[in-house]
C-alpha positions as CSV (number, residue, x, y, z in Angstrom):
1,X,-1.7,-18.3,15.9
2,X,-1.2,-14.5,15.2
3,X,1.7,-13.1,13.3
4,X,2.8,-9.5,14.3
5,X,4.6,-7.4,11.8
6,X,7.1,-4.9,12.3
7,X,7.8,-2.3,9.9
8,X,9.9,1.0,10.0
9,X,11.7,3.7,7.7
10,X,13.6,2.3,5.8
11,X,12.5,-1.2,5.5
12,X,11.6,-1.6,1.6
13,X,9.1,-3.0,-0.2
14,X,7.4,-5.8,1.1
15,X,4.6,-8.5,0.3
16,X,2.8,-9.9,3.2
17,X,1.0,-13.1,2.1
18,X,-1.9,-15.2,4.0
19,X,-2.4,-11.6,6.2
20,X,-5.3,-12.4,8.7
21,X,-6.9,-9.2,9.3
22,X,-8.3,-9.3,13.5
23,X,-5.9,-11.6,13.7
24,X,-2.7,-10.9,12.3
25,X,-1.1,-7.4,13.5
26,X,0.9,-4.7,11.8
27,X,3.0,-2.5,13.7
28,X,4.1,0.8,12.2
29,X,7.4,2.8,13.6
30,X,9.9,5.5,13.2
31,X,6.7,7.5,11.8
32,X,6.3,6.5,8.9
33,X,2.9,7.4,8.9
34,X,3.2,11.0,9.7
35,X,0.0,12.6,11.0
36,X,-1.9,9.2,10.8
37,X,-2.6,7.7,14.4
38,X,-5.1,5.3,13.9
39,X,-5.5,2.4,11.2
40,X,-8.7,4.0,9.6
41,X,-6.6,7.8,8.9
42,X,-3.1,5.0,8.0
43,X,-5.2,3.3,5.1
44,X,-6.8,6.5,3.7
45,X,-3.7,8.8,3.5
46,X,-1.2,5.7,1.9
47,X,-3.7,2.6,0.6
48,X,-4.4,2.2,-2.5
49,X,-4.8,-0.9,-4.9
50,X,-2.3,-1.6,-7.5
51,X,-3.1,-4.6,-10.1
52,X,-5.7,-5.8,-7.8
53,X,-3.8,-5.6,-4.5
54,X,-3.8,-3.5,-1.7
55,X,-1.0,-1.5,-1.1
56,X,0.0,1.1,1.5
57,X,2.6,3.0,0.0
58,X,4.5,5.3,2.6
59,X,7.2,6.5,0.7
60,X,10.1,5.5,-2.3
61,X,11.6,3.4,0.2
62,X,8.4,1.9,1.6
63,X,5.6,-0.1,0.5
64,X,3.9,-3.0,1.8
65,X,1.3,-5.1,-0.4
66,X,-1.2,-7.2,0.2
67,X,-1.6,-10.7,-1.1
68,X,-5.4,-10.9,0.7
69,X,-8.6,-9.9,-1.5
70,X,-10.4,-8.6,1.1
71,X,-11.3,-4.9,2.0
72,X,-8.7,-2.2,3.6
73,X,-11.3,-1.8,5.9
74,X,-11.5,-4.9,7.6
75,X,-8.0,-3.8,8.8
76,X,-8.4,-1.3,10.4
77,X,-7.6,-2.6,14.2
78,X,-4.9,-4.5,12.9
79,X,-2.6,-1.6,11.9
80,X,-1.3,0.1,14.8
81,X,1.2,3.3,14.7
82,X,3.5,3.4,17.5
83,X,5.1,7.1,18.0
């Protein structure tokens, strides 16, 4: 079964465990991602990989990691920005 997350300004610092990328979703609000509109321009303006995890990092107040070894790429379709 898919999991959808929902995160915003604001929300803090998060770690998502057992993410299931094309399954799993990410939903990204309150534009938090400024110009980014699609997953691809999301993970190269705020991922990075901190002590071996991935990490998009939006702001002070908001970070989410990654407990998943695989690729940002493989994401890609399941981040989607709502404006």
């Amino acid at each position: 079964m898919a999991d959808t997350f929902i995160f915003g300004s604001g929300d803090g610092h998060d770690l998502l465990l057992n993410f299931q990328a094309h399954e799993d979703v990410i939903e990204l609000h309150d534009g938090i991602c400024g110009p980014a509109t699609t997953g691809a321009e999301v993970i190269a303006t705020f991922g990075s990989i901190v002590d071996g995890r991935r990490v998009l990092h939006f702001d002070n107040d908001l970070s989410i990691t990654f407990d998943e070894d695989s690729d940002f790429e493989s994401w890609e379709t399941s981040l989607l920005v709502i404006v």
